[in-house]
C-alpha positions as CSV (number, residue, x, y, z in Angstrom):
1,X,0.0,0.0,0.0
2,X,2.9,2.3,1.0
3,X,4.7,1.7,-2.2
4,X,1.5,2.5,-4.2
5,X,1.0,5.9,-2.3
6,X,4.3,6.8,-3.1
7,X,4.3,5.8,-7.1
8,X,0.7,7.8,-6.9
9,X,2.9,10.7,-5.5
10,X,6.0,10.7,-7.5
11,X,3.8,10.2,-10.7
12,X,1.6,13.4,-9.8
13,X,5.2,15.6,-9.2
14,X,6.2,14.3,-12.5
15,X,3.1,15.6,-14.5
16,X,2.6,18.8,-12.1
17,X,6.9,19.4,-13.4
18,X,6.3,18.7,-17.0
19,X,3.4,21.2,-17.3
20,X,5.3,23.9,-15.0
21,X,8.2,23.7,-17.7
22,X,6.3,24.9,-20.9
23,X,5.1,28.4,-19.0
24,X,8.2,30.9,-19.4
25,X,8.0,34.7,-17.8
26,X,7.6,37.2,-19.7
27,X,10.6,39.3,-20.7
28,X,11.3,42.8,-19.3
29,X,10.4,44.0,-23.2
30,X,7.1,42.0,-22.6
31,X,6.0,44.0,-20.0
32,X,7.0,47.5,-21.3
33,X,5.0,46.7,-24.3
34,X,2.2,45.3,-22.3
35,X,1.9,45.5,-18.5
36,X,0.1,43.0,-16.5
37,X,-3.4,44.3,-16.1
38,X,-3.3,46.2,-19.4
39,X,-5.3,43.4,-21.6
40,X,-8.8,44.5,-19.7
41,X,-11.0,44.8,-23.1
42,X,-12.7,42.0,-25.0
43,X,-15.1,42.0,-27.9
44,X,-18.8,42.2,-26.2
45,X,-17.5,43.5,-22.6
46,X,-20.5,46.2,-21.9
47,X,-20.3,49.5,-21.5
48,X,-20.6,49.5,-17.7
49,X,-18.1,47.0,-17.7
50,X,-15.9,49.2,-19.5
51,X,-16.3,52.6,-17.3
52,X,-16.1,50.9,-14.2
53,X,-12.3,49.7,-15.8
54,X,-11.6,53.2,-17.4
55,X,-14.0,55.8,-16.1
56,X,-16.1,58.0,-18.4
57,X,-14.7,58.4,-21.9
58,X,-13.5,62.0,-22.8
59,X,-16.0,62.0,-25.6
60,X,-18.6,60.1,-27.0
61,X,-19.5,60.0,-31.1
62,X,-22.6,58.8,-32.3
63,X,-22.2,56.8,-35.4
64,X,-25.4,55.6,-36.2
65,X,-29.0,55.8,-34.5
66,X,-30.4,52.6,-33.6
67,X,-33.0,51.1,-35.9
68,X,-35.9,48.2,-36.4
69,X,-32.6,46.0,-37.3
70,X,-29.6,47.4,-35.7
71,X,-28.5,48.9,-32.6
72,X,-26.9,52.0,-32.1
73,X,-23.3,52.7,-32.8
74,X,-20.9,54.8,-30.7
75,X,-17.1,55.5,-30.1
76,X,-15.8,56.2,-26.8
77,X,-12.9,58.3,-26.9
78,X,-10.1,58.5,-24.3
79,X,-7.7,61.3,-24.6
80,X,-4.3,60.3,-23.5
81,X,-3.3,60.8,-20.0
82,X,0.5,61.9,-20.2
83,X,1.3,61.2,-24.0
84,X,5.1,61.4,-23.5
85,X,5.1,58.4,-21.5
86,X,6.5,55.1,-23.8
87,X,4.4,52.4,-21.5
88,X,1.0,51.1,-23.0
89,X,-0.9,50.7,-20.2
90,X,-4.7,51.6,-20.8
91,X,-4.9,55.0,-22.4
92,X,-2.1,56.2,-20.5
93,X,0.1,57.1,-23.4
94,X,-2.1,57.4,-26.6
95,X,-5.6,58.4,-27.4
96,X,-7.4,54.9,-27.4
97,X,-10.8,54.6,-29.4
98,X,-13.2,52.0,-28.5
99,X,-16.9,51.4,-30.8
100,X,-19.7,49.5,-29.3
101,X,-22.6,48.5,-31.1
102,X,-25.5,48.8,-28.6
103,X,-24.1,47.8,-25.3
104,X,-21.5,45.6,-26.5
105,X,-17.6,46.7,-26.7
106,X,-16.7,45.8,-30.7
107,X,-13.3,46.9,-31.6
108,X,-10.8,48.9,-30.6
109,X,-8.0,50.9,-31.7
């Protein structure tokens, strides 16, 4: 029974050890590019979603109105916060511009 236990245990360090060795950290570069925390949009995130994450957009342009078979269009704008900075975090350092269709987050530039 002992020796069981402990094949069952060295078996389940093995597998745990093969999976841990795939992940790598991501390089210093990485994270300049892209801090951790930055990647909060996804296609259909709703709006309220989305302010509670980033606040109220500077602006807001209506693209369409809604009709019988679409919703409304909009783009959120958010003006940069301190453009000279070189880290990509949110709309920190550029203008980002982010279109919903209804309430749902589409795209993003």
């Amino acid at each position: 029974m002992k020796k069981l236990l402990i094949l069952l245990m060295c078996l389940a360090a093995s597998i745990s050890l093969i999976s841990c060795a795939e992940m790598s950290p991501p390089t210093p570069m990485d994270v300049l590019r892209n801090p951790l925390g930055t990647d909060a949009l996804y296609k259909g995130m709703p709006k309220g979603e989305v302010i509670e994450y980033w606040g109220e957009p500077s602006s807001i342009n209506r693209l369409e109105e809604a009709t019988a078979f679409s919703n409304a269009k909009e783009e959120w704008i958010y003006n940069a916060k301190y453009p000279a900075v070189q880290i990509n975090a949110d709309y920190l350092a550029k203008t980002r511009h982010l279109f919903f269709e209804g309430d749902s987050l589409i795209r993003w530039e």
